[in-house]
FITI-381739 format. One line per field, with one value per residue (C-alpha): x negated, y, z negated; residue number from 1; chain. Coordinates in steps of 0.001 Angstrom, whole numbers, plus 500000, padded with zeros to 6 digits. Layout:
! FITI-381739
xx c(X|...)
yy c(Y|...)
zz c(Z|...)
resi c(NUM|...)
chain c(A|...)
! end
This chain:
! FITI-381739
xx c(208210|205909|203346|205280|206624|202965|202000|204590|204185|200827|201854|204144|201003|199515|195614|194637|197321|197824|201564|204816|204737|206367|207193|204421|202773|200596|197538|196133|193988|197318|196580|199430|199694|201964|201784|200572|198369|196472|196772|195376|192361|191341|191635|188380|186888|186665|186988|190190|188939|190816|190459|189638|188026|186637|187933|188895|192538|193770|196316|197018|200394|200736|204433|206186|206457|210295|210582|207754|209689|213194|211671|209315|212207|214287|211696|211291|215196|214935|212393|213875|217075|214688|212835|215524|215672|212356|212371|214921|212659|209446|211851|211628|208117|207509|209128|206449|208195|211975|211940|210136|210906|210500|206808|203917|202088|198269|195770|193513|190768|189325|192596|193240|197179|199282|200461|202927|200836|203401|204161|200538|198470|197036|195897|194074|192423|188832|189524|189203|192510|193436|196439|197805|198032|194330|193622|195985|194236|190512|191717|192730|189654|187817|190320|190015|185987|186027|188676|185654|183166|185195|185621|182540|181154|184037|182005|178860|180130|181467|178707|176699|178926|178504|174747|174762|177025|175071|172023|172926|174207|170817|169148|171230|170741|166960|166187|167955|166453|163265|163834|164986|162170|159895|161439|161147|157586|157640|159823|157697|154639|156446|157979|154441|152900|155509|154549|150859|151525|153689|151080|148117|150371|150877|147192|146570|148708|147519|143621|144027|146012|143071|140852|142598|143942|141443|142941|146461|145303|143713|147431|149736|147975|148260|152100|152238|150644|152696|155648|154751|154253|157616|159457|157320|158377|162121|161911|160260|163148|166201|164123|165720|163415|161145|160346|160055|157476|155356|154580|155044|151695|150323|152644|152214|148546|148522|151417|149028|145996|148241|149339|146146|144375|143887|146229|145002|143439|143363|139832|140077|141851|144683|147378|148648|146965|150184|148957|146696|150028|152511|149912|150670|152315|154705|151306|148713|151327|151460|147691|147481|150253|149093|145765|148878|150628|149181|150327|150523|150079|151932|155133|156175|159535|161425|163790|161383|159971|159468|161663|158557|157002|156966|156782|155707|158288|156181|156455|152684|151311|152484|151848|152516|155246|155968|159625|161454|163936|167558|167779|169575|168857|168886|167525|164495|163324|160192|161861|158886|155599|155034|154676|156302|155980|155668|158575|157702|157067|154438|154821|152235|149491|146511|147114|144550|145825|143122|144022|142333|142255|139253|138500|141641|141260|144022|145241|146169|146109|146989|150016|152937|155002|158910|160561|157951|159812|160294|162007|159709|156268|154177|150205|149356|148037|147860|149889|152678|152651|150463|146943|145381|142109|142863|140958|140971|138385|135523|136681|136876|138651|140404|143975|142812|141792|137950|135836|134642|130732|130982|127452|129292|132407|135465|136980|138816|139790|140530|142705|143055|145679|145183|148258|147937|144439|145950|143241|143194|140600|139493|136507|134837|135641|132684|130301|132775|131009|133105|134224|136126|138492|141590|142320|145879|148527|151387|154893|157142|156765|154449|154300|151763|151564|150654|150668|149561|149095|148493|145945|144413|141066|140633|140620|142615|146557|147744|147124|146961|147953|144999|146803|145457|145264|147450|144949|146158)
yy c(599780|599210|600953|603972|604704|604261|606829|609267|608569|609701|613238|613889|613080|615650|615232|616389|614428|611659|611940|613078|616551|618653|622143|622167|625784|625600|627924|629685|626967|625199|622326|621843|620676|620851|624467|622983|621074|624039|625896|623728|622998|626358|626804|624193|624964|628731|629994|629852|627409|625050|621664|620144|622207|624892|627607|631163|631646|634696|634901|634280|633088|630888|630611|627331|625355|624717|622469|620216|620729|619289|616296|615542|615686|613607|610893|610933|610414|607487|605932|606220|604438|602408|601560|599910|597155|596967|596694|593721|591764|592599|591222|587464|588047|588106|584520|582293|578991|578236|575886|577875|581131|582533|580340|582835|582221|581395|583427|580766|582625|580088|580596|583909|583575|583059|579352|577740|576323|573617|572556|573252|572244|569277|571087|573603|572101|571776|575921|578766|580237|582960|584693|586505|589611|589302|588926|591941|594051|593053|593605|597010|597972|596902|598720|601700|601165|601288|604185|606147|604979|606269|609898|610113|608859|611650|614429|613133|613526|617128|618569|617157|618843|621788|621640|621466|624321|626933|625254|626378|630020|630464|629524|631541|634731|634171|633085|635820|638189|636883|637666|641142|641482|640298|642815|645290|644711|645015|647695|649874|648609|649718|653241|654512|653105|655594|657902|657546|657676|660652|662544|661646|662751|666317|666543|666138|668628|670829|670192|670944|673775|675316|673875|675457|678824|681154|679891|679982|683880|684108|682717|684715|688081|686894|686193|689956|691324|689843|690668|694319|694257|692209|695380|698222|696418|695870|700070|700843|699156|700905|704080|706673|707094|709792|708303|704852|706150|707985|705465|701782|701567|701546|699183|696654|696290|696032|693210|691555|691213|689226|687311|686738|685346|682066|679937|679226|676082|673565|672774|668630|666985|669963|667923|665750|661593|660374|657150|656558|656857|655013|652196|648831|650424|647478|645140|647289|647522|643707|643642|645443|643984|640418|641311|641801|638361|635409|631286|628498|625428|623128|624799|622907|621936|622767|620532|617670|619097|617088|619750|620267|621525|625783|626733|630086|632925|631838|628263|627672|627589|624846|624434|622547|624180|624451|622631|621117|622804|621990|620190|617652|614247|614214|611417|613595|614846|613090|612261|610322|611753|615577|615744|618273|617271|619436|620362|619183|615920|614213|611475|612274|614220|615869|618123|619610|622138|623221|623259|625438|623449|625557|624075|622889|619070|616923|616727|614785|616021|613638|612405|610174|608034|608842|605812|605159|605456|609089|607915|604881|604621|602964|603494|606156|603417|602552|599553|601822|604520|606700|608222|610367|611718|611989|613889|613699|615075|615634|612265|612030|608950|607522|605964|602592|604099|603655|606498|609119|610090|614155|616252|619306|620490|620513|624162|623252|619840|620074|617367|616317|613663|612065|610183|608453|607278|606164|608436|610378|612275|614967|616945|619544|622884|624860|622629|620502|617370|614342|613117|609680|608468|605720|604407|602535|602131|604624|603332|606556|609976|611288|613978|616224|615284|617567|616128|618430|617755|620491|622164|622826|625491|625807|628993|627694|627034|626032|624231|626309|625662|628097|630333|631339|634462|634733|634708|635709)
zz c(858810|855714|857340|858661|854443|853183|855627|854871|851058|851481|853422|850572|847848|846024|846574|843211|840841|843939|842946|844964|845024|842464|843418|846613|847232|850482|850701|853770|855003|855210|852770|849618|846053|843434|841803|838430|839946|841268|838669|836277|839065|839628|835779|835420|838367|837467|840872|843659|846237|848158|846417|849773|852078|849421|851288|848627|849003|850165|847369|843516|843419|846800|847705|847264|850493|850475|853335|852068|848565|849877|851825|848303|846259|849024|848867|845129|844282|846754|845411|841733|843032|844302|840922|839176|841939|841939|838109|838333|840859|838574|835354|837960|838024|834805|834144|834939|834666|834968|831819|829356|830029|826095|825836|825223|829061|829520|832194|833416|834339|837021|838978|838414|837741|834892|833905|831187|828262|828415|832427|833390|830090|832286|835073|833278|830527|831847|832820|830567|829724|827695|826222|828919|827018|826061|829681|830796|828078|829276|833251|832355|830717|833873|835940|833557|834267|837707|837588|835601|838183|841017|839069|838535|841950|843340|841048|842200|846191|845483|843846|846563|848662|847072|846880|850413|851056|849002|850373|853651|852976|851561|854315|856631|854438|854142|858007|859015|856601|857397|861569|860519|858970|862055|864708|862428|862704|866216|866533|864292|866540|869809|868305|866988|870496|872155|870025|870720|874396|874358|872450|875092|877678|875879|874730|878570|879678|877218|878458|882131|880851|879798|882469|885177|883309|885915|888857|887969|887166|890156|892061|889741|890644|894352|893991|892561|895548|897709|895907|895855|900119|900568|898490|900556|903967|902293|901594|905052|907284|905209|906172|909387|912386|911311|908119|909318|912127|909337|907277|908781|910237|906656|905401|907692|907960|904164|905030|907758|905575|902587|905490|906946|902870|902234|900028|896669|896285|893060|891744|891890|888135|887801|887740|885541|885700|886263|887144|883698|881846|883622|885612|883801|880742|879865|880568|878419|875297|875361|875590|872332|870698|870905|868504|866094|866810|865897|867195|864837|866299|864006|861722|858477|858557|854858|855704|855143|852152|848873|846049|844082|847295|848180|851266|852481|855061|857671|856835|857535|853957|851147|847659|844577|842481|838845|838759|841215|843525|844052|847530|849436|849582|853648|855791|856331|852914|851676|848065|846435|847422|847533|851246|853747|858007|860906|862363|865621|866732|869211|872169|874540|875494|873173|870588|867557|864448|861669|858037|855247|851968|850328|846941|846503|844722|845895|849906|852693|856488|859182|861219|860047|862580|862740|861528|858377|854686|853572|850041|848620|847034|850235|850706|853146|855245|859121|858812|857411|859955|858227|860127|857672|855653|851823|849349|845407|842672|845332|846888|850490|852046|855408|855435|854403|851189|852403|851327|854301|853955|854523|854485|852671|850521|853534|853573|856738|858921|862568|863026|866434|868451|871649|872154|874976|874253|870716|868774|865931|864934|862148|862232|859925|862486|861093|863435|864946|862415|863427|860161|861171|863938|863652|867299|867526|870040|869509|870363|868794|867937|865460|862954|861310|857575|854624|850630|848433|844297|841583|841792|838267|837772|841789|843232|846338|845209|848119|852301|855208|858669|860521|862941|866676|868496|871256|874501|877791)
resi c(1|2|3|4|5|6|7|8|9|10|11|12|13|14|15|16|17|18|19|20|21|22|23|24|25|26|27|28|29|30|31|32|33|34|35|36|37|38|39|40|41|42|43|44|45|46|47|48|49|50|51|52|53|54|55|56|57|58|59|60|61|62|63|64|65|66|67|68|69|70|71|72|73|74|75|76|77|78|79|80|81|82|83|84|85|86|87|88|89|90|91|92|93|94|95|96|97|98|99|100|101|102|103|104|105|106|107|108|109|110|111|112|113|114|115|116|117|118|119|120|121|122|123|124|125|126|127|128|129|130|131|132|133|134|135|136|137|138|139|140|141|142|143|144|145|146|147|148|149|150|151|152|153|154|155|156|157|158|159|160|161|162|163|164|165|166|167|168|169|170|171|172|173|174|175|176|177|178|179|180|181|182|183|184|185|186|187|188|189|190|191|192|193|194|195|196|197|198|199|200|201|202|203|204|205|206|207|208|209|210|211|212|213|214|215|216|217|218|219|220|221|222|223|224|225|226|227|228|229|230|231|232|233|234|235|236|237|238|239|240|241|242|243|244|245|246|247|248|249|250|251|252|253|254|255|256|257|258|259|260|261|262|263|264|265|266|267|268|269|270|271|272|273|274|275|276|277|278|279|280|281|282|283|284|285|286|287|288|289|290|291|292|293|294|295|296|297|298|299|300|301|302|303|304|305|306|307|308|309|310|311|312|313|314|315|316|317|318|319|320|321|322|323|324|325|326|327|328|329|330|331|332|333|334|335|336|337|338|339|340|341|342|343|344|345|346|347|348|349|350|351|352|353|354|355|356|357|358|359|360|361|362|363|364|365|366|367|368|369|370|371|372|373|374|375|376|377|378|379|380|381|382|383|384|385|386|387|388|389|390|391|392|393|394|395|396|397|398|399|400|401|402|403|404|405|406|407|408|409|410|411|412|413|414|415|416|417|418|419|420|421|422|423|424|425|426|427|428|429|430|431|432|433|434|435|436|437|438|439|440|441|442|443|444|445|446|447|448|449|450|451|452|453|454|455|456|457|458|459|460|461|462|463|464|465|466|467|468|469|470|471|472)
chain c(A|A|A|A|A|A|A|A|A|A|A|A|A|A|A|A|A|A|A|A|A|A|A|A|A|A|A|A|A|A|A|A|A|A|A|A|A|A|A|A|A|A|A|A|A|A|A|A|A|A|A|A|A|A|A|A|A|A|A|A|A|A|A|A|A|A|A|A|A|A|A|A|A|A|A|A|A|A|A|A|A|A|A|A|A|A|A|A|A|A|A|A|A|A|A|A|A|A|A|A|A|A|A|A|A|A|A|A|A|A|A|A|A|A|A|A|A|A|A|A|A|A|A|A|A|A|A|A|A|A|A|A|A|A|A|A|A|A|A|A|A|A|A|A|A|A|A|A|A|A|A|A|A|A|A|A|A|A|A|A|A|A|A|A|A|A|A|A|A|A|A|A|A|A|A|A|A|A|A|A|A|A|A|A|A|A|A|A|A|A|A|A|A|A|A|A|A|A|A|A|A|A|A|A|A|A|A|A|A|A|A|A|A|A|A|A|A|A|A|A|A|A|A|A|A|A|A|A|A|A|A|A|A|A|A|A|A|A|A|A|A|A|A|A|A|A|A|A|A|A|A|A|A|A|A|A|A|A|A|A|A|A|A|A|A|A|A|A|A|A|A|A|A|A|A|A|A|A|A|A|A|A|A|A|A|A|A|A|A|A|A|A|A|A|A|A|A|A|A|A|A|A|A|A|A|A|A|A|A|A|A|A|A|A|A|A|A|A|A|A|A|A|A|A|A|A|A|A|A|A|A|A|A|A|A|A|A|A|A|A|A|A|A|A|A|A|A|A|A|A|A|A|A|A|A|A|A|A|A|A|A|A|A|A|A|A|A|A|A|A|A|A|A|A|A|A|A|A|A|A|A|A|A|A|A|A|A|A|A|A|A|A|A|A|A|A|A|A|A|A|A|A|A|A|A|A|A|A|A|A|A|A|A|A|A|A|A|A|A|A|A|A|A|A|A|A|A|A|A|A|A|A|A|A|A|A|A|A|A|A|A|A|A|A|A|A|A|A|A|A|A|A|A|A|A|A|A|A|A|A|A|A|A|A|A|A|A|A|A|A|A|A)
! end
């Protein structure tokens, strides 16, 4: 039964003053508080969001919620004829002891209870006791304490809720900006390629045209010909016997002979090369289009991005930034080092990416395994999950923080992962120079790894990832 009023206590509660409601207005999203409650919320808040779900009402002046009004104010007159019993029994609890009801009470602080400095004095005196207002007053501050801690950690959990909210409308907005922007790429690329092909096919018509203009002369002044015999037989058979006899003979040997020609005959190439135009057309666009498209092999996740970290639209170039960036603290953000992953993972198989890092002076390239630490300070070492070649002030050295002989400057690394055979190595691309290779038994997934520092006087800013052409 105890359980069943603590429940509905709790649906009569406002959630902003945690108190029975008091005139109860209910917004759109269906959640309710009392009206000066709200008020005074949105007031601080500056804006008109649902305290919970941070929803914009639909409406300034929400209506009051009359049936939840009637049942608050039921509940509240209840529990005020409630209070005075409750008072009464609280009056008992105060008396600590029977016989010395008027004494000034102890809190022995061992026990955590209040005792009678005279019935108990015998039992306590090797504890520390107090005045029991003392103690009341010190417990309250605490409470108060942990009251602030709570506020504040509730502050802390809502602008983190926040954070992530507009985090993710920005992302939204910018992906899909970003895709807009791709097709429109393409569909400029496939609206001038109609174009081009709709010209060749007029510039063709235009060339045989010309190419064949004698002959179609040469066949128009034949269709005259015969159109001027077809009218003289036409005239000749409306014509009486006489007539007719006079002058058919004449009219149809000139008919016989136009009979009797040749047809006209196309020199070879008149028509149209329907086939050149239309043969493969889907298949030859393609062709040309892919010298536009190019593949990455590995794509940085931003996601896993350290907030000092910039990534570029295509997500295949990072570099080190000038302030940090607002972003969530999620289980896959690399919060201590400035490192940003590839945003897919590997469990089999061989794989190879190539990564420009021209002049710049501080980098590491290599592959990190899935569960390793993204939020402490650990060495980018083997025996922490970490495969990689590091570079700093001309420096060149392997994951065990062993320096790497190189015959030249690196502008690029080929790093390259044969999982199965537990190797992974990195190379100089230019000649395909093997720098160094780690050989370990992989048990989990493994990601690409790029940490990237500032990068001072260099020319080169930022790392990378080399992209492919797209081969048939």
């Amino acid at each position: 039964m105890a359980e069943k009023i603590v429940l509905f206590e709790g649906f009569l509660n406002c959630h902003v003053c945690s108190e029975t409601f008091r005139d109860p207005v209910s917004l759109s999203c269906n959640h309710s508080f009392c009206s000066s409650c709200l008020q005074q919320f949105w007031k601080q808040a500056e804006n008109e969001n649902c305290p919970i779900c941070k929803i914009k009402s639909s409406t300034d002046e929400p209506a009051v919620n009359f049936a939840l009004k009637e049942l608050a104010d039921s509940f509240a007159e209840r529990q005020n004829n409630g209070s005075s019993e409750m008072e009464q029994e609280q009056e008992k609890e105060e008396i600590v002891c029977e016989k010395h009801p008027e004494v000034p009470y102890w809190f022995c602080e061992d026990e955590q209870k209040a005792v009678c400095p005279v019935c108990e004095f015998s039992l306590h005196q090797s504890h520390k006791v107090v005045p029991i207002e003392q103690a009341v007053s010190d417990l309250k501050d605490q409470l108060r304490s942990d009251l602030k801690s709570l506020q504040d950690k509730r502050k802390q959990v809502e602008e983190t809720y926040d954070e992530i909210v507009e985090l993710s409308k920005k992302q939204l907005l910018s992906t899909e900006r970003q895709i807009r922007a791709e097709f429109k790429k393409l569909h400029q690329f496939l609206k001038e390629e109609e174009e081009s092909r709709l010209a060749a096919l007029r510039e063709e018509e235009q060339q045989k045209g010309k190419t064949g203009s004698r002959e179609m002369k040469m066949i128009q002044e034949q269709m005259s010909s015969l159109s001027d015999s077809i009218s003289a037989v036409k005239e000749d058979l409306q014509k009486h016997n006489v007539s007719f006899l006079s002058s058919y003979k004449s009219t149809q040997t000139r008919a016989r002979v136009q009979s009797s020609l040749s047809d006209p005959q196309l020199v070879s190439g008149a028509l149209i090369d329907v086939a050149k135009h239309l043969g493969n057309l889907s298949f030859r666009v393609w062709e040309k289009m892919k010298d536009k498209v190019h593949f990455s092999p590995v794509i940085l996740d931003p996601n896993t991005a350290h907030p000092i970290l910039y990534l570029s639209d295509d997500l295949t170039t990072v570099r080190y930034g000038d302030t940090k960036q607002k972003r969530p603290h999620n289980p896959e953000r690399n919060a201590y080092y400035a490192t940003v992953l590839g945003s897919e993972g590997f469990s089999s198989g061989k794989h190879s990416w190539e990564v420009e890092v021209g002049d710049h002076p501080a980098w590491t390239v290599g592959l990190i395994k899935e569960s390793t630490d993204r939020k402490g300070k650990i060495p980018a070492s083997p025996k922490y999950g970490f495969w990689c070649l590091r570079h700093r002030s001309g420096k060149y050295t392997d994951g065990d923080d062993q320096s790497v002989r190189v015959k030249k400057s690196l502008q690029r690394i080929r790093v390259q992962l044969d999982y199965d055979m537990g190797d992974v190595s990195f190379y100089d691309p230019e000649d395909m120079t093997h720098i160094y290779t780690h050989r370990e038994t992989f048990a989990e997934k493994l990601f690409p790894l790029f940490s990237i520092g500032q990068s001072g006087d260099a020319k080169t800013a930022d790392i990378k990832i080399c992209q492919t052409d797209v081969s048939l």
